[in-house]
C-alpha positions, 0 to 999 in steps of 0.5 A, a space after each residue: 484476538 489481539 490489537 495487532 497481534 504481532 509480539 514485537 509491536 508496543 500495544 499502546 502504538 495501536 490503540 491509539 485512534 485517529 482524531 480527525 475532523 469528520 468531513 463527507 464520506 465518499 466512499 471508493 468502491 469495494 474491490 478485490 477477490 479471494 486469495 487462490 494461493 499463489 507462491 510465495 515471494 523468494 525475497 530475492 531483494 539485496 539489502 543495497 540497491 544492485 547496480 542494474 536495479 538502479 539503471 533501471 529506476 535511473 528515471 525514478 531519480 528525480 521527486 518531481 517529474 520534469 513534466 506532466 503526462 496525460 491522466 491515464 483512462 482508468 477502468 470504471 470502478 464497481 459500485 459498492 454492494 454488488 458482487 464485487 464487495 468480497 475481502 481483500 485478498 491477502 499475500 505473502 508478508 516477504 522478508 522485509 517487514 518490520 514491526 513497530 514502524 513509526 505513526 505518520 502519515 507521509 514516508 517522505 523525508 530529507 534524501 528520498 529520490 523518487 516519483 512523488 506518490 499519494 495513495 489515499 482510500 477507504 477501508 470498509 467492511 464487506 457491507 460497504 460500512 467504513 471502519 474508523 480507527 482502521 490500522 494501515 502499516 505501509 512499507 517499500 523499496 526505494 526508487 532504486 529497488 532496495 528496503 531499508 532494513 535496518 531503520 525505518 526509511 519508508 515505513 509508517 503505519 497510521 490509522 483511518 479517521 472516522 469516516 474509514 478513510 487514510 491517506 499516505 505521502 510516498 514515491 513510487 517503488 523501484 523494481 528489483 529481481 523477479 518482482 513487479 512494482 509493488 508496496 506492502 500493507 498490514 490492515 487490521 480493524 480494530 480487534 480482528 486478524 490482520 490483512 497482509 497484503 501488497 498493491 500493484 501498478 496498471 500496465 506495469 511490464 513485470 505483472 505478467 511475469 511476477 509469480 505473485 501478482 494479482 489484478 485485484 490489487 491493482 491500484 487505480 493510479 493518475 499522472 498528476 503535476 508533481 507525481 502520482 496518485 493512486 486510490 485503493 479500498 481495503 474490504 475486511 470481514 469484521 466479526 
């Protein structure tokens, strides 16, 4: 298999590695389940944010939250090794993707509104060993709903440090039509198949009514003093 195996990506971008000090690994517990096949995003999302859309992220328009809410109770999470140490489960791509996204590890750039959110987390095998030089290609809406397609305004992609972990500076993604609050995320090990999958938000009101969520991908997300952070483990079945 290919390092990303996508025609349109440089080669060269993904096999660079990530040359980070090592520090302690504290391994995120292994989560997620198998995919059950549910259909496929419609891809509804204008290219500019609608007018309701924005209405609706209207208390998204500032970076950081006039105040602080409680930390939320979050559900205990498995320990690695036990029977929930099964892959990641994969979704649809949807119709905003676009290759060759610029190497950072923060999405935040001059003009970006929105709540600010840090996701970090570790990408380990299904026997609970982290995977270092692990390729993470994040994209998203904007706080207003809308994808930039036709540069690269919240999209990066950036690779794991030795101990398997990453860590991603962004804002917390806007609703749009008949979708939940979501992110997208390409994961690959070093030559094997790419994860295509999507990260979802506790308690959000839509992810009863989105076709596609799916409660394994729920991320673990606390209020902080300036925004969010969430925390999610990739499990990949490297050959």
């Amino acid at each position: 298999m290919r390092w990303f195996d996508t025609a349109r990506w440089s080669r060269g971008r993904f096999l660079k590695a990530a040359v980070l000090a090592p520090v302690a690994a504290v391994l995120a517990a292994c989560t997620g389940k198998e995919d059950t096949g549910k259909v496929e995003e419609t891809g509804s999302a204008p290219a500019s944010t609608s007018a309701a859309a924005r209405t609706a992220e209207a208390t998204s328009a500032a970076r950081v939250p006039a105040a602080t809410s409680a930390p939320q109770v979050l559900q205990a999470t498995p320990t690695c090794g036990d029977d929930d140490d099964d892959p990641t489960p994969a979704q649809t791509e949807g119709p905003y993707f676009t290759p060759n996204s610029p190497e950072r590890t923060s999405l935040l750039e001059p003009g970006i509104a929105g709540t600010r959110l840090v996701i970090s987390g570790t990408v380990l095998t299904t026997d609970c060993r982290p995977i270092a030089g692990a390729l993470l290609d994040f994209w998203q809406a904007d706080a207003g709903g809308a994808y930039d397609n036709r540069g690269y305004r919240l999209r990066g992609h950036q690779f794991t440090d030795a101990d398997g972990r990453y860590r991603l500076e962004t804002v917390v993604p806007g609703l749009y039509p008949g979708r939940t609050r979501h992110l997208h995320v390409k994961v690959q090990a070093p030559n094997n198949p790419v994860l295509t999958t999507q990260q979802y938000f506790p308690s959000e009101p839509r992810n009863g009514s989105d076709s596609i969520f799916d409660d394994a991908l729920v991320m673990n997300v606390q209020d902080t003093a300036d925004g969010k952070e969430a925390t999610f483990t990739y499990v990949l079945p490297v050959r």
